[in-house]
N, C-alpha and C positions, 0 to 999 in steps of 0.2 A: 374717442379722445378723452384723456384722463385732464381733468380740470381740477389742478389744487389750488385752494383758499386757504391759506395759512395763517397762523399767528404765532410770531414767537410770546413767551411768558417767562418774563426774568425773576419770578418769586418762585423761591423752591417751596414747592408742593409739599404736603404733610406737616410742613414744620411752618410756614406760612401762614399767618391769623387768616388773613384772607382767602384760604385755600378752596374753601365752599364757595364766598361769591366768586372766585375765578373757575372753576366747576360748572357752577349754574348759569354763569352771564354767555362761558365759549359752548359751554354745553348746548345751551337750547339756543345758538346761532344757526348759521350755516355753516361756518367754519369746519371744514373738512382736514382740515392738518394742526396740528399742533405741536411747534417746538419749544420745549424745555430747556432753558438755560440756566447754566451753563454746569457742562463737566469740566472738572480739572483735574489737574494730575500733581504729584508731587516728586522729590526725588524719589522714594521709592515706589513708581510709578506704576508698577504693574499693579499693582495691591491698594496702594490709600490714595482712594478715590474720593473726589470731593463733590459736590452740589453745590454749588457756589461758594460759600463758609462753611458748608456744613461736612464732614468727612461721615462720608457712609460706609464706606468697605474699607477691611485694613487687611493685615497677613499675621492668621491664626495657624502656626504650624506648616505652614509652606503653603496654606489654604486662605484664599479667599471669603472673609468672615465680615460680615454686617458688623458694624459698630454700635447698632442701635438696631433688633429687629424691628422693635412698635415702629419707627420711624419706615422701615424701611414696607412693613404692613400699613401705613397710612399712605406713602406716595403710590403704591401699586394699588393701592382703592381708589384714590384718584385718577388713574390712569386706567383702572376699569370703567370706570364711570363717563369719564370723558370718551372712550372707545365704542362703549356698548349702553349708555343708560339715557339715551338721548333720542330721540329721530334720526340727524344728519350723524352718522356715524364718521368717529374720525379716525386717521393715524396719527399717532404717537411716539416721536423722535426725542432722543436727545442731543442737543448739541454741544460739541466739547469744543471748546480753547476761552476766549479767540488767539488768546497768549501764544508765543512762539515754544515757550518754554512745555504750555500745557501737552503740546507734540515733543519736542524733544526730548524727554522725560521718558518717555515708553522705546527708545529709538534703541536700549540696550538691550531688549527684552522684548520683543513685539508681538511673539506667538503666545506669550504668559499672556500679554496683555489683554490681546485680541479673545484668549479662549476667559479671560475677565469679565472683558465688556459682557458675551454672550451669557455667561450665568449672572452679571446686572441684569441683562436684559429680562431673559427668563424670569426673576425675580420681581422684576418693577413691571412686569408686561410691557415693555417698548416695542414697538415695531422694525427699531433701527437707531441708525446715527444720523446725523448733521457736522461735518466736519468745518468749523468756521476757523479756518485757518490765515492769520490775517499779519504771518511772520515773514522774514525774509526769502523775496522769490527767488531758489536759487534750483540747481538740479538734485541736489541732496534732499531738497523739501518734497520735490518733485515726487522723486522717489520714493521716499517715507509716506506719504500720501496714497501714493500708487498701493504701497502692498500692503498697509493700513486696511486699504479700502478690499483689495481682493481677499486679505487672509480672513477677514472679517467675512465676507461672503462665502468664500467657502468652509470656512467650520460652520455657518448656518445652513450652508446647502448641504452640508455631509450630516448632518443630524434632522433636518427638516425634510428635505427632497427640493428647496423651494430656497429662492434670494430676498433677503432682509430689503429693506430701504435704505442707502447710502446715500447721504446728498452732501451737499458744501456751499459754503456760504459766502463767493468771492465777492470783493467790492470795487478789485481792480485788477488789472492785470490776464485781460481775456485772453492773448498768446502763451503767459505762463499756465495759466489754467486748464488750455487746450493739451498744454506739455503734460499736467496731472493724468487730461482724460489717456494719454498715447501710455500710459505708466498704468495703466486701470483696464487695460482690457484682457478679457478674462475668455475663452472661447469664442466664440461667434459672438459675442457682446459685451458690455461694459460693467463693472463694477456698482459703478454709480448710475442710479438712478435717477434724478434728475439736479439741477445747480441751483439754488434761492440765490440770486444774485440781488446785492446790496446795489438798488439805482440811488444810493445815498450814501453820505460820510460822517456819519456824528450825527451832529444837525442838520446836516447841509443836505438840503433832497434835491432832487432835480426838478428841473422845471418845468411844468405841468402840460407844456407842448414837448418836450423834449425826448418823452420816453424812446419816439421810434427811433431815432437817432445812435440814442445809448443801445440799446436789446440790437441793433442791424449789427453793431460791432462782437455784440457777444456771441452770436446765431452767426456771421461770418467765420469767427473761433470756434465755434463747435462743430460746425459741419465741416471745415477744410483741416480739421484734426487728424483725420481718416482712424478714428480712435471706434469704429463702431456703432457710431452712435445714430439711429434709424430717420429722426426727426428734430433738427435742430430746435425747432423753433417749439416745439411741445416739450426739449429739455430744460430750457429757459423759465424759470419762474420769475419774474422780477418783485422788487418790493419796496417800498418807501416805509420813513420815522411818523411812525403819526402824532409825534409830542408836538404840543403847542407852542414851544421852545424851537422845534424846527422853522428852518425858512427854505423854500416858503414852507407857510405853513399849509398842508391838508386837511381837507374833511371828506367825508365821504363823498360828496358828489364832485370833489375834484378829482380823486381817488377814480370815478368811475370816467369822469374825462380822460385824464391820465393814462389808463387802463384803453379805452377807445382807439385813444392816437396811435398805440402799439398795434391793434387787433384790425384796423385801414390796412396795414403795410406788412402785418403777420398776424394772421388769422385765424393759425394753430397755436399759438403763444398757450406754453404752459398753465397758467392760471397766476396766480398772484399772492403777496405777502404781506404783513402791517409789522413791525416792529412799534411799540411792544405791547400785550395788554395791559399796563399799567398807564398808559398814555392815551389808552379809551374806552377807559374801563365803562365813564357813564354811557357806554350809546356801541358796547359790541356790537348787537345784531345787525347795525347801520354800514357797520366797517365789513362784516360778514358779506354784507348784500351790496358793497360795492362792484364785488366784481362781478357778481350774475348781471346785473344791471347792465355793466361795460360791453356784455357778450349779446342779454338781449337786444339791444341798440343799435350792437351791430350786424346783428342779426336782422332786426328789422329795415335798417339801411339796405343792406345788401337781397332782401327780398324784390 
């Protein structure tokens, strides 16, 4: 069973004073996953691609052209380092929107697009996507989604031999989502790779008995999808805000309560998420170790 620990990080890398302590504090965690936020798109969206504020690819002659290489050689030593300079080695995703528009934008052009992403990818060493699509749930989204995530897989499988990481970062909406996974299957299995599902809104997290309740409704939507998908309950990553601004608020040994309530009632549960490290920055390795902690526990319970 593949167990991810994740953390999203909303400071773009290379260009970020902090880029080192955020290196060194996820680096020498446990943290096994690491999403990069956020990509955006623009209108001319195949090509000028952005890093939150920052625009890193534009269009050089119908080409795909860094705007800044030093920049774009700083975030890809970053992302070496966080992948390979560590113990816990991790994967390294980006994730694009949450904007509606950040998807709509690529909808005239999607094959430019998609063969885009892949030479970012290449470029910055990512392992994948994170599609945090968080626009209106309709069947045109659905779609867009859907071949998003397949065209993407297969120009990496036709140059690799092997499927990239695709995930998505829903917060609501588990029957529309399940509509994505029926839109994403791609031979005998699915596009996407596993869901980081948002058990939070803003600030609003859920409530620290609550979890099983919330994940039974998501894991009910992915398994009666008949979208391919092997093991519900290992698709399911859930995740909470760990700013202190949320309510409630978390810390880590709520985090591994939290985390427990799910693993009574499903057992195979993907692993888990923190939004963001800027919200825990003094005490990563605490937030890293909540979730092993959740499993040992339960582990031991159930011995």
């Amino acid at each position: 069973m593949n167990v991810r620990d994740g953390i999203y990080i909303e400071n773009t890398l290379g260009e970020d004073p902090n880029t080192d302590q955020i290196v060194q504090t996820v680096g020498n965690s446990d943290f096994n996953l690491c999403l990069l936020a956020f990509l955006h798109t623009r209108p001319n969206a195949p090509y000028d691609l952005y890093y939150n504020d920052t625009q890193l690819y534009q269009e050089v002659d119908g080409q795909l052209s860094p705007v800044d290489p030093q920049l774009i050689d700083a975030i890809a030593s970053a992302v070496a380092q966080l992948k390979s300079g560590f113990p816990a080695q991790k994967t390294v995703l980006m994730s694009m929107g949450p904007f509606q528009s950040d998807f709509d934008n690529i909808s005239g052009d999607l094959s430019t697009f998609v063969a885009n992403l892949y030479t970012m990818a290449t470029q910055l060493g990512l392992d994948g996507y994170d599609w945090d699509y968080e626009g209106e749930q309709d069947s045109q989204h659905q779609e867009l989604l859907g071949q998003l995530s397949i065209q993407y897989a297969q120009i990496v499988q036709g140059v690799t031999g092997g499927y990239p990481f695709i995930t998505a970062a829903p917060y609501y909406g588990a029957d529309w989502w399940a509509g994505v996974l029926q839109q994403s299957v791609i031979g005998s299995g699915n596009a996407f790779t596993w869901f980081n599902v948002q058990f939070y809104a803003g600030n609003g997290n859920p409530p620290v008995d609550g979890g099983a309740e919330i994940f039974a409704g998501w894991e009910s939507a992915v398994a009666n999808a008949g979208a391919n998908i092997g093991n519900a309950s290992e698709f399911i990553v859930p995740g909470v805000n760990g700013s202190s601004d949320a309510y409630p608020t978390y810390s880590p040994s709520l985090l591994t309560e939290f985390l427990q309530g799910i693993l009574a009632k499903f057992p195979e549960m993907g692993g888990a998420f923190i939004w963001n490290w800027s919200a825990i920055s003094s005490d990563v390795s605490d937030w890293a170790q909540a979730l092993y902690n959740a499993y040992d526990q339960q582990q031991r319970k159930s011995a």
